[in-house]
C-alpha positions as CSV (number, residue, x, y, z in Angstrom):
1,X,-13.7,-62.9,27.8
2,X,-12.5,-60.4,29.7
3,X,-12.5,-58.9,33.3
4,X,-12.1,-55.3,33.9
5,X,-12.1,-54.1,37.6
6,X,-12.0,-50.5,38.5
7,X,-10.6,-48.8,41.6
8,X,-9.4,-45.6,42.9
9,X,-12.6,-43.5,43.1
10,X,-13.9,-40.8,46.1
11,X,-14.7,-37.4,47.0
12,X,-12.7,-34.7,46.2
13,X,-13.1,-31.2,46.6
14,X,-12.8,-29.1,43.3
15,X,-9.2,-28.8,42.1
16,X,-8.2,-31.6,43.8
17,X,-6.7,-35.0,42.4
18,X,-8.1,-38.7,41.8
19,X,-6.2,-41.5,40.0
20,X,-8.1,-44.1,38.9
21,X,-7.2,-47.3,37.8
22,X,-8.5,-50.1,35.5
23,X,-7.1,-53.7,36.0
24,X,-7.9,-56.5,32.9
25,X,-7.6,-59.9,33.1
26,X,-8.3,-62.6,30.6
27,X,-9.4,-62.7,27.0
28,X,-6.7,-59.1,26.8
29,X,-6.6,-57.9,22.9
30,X,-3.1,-56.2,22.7
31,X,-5.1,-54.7,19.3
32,X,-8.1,-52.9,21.2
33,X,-8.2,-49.6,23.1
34,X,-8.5,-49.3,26.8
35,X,-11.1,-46.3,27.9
36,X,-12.5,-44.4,30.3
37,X,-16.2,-44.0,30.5
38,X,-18.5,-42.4,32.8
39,X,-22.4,-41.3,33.7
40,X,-23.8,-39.1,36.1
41,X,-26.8,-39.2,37.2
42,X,-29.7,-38.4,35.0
43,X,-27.1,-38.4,32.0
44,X,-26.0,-41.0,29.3
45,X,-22.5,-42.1,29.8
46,X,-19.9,-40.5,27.9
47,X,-16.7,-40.9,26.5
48,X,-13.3,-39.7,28.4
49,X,-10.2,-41.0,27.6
50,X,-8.8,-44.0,25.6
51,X,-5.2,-45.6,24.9
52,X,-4.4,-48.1,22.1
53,X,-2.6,-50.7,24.2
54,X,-0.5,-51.4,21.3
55,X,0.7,-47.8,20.2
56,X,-0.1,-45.8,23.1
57,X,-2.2,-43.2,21.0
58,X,-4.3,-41.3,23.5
59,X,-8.0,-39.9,22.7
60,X,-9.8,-37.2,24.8
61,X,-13.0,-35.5,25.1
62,X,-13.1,-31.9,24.4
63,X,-14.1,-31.2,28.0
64,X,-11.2,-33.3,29.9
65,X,-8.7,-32.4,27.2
66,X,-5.6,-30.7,29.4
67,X,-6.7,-31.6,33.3
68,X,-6.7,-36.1,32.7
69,X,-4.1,-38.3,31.4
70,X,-4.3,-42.1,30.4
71,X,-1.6,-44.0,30.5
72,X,-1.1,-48.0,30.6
73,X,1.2,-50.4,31.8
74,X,1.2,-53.7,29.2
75,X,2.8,-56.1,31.6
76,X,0.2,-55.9,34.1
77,X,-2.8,-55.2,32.2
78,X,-3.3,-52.1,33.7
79,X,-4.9,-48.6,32.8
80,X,-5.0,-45.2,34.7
81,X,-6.3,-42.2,34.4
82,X,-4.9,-39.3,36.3
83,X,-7.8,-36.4,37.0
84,X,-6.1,-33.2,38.1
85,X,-8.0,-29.6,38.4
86,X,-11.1,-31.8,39.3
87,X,-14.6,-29.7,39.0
88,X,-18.0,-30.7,40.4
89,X,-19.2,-31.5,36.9
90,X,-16.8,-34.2,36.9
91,X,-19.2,-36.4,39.4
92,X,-20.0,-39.3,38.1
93,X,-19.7,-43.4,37.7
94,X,-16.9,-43.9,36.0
95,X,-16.3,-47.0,34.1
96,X,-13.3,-48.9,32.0
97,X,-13.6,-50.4,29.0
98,X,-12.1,-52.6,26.1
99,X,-12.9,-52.1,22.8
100,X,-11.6,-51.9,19.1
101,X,-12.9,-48.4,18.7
102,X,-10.9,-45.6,19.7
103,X,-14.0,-43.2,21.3
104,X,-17.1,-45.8,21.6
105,X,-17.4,-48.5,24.1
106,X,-17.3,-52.2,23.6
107,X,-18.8,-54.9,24.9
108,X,-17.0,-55.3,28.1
109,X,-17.5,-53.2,31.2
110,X,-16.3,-52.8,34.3
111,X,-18.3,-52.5,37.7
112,X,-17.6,-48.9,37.8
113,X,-16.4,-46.6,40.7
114,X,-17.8,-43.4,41.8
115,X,-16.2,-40.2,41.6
116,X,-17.7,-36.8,43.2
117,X,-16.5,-33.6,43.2
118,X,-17.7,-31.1,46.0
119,X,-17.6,-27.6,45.1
């Protein structure tokens, strides 16, 4: 099984920068994708952003496309996603995930860590 553990959240006002970052330990498949996930409130969660960790392919949603980045770093297990030009709808819970789809979540998930955007 694996372990994914989440960091780098805060507040942020609108333009502004957040890295996140997405460490994995255990059961690793170097043939899944790493993502990004997240929910606000009163919403379902929703994709963001996924790598393959074994070709570095990269997958966005329409509405990040341009402003976040996801990159990976194989020898430590470890995922990031760099959120520039920030906007208050970006507020939310976001979580990391493992899975062998490209765009929807697997089974493992990570605690989460909060992101908010003030306008």
């Amino acid at each position: 099984q694996v372990q994914l553990v989440e960091s780098g959240g805060g507040l942020v006002q609108a333009g502004g920068s957040l890295r996140l970052s997405c460490a994995a330990s255990g059961r690793v498949f170097r043939n899944y994708h790493m993502g990004w996930f997240r929910q606000a409130p009163g919403k379902e969660r929703e994709f963001v952003a996924s790598i393959s960790w074994s070709s570095g392919n990269t997958y966005y949603a329409d509405s990040v496309k341009g402003r976040f980045t996801i990159s990976r770093d194989n020898a430590k297990n470890m995922v990031y996603l760099q959120m520039n030009s920030l906007k208050p709808e970006d507020t939310a819970v976001y979580y990391c995930n493992t899975s062998p789809h490209a765009t929807l979540g697997g089974a493992s998930w990570g605690q989460g860590t909060q992101v908010t955007v003030s306008s």
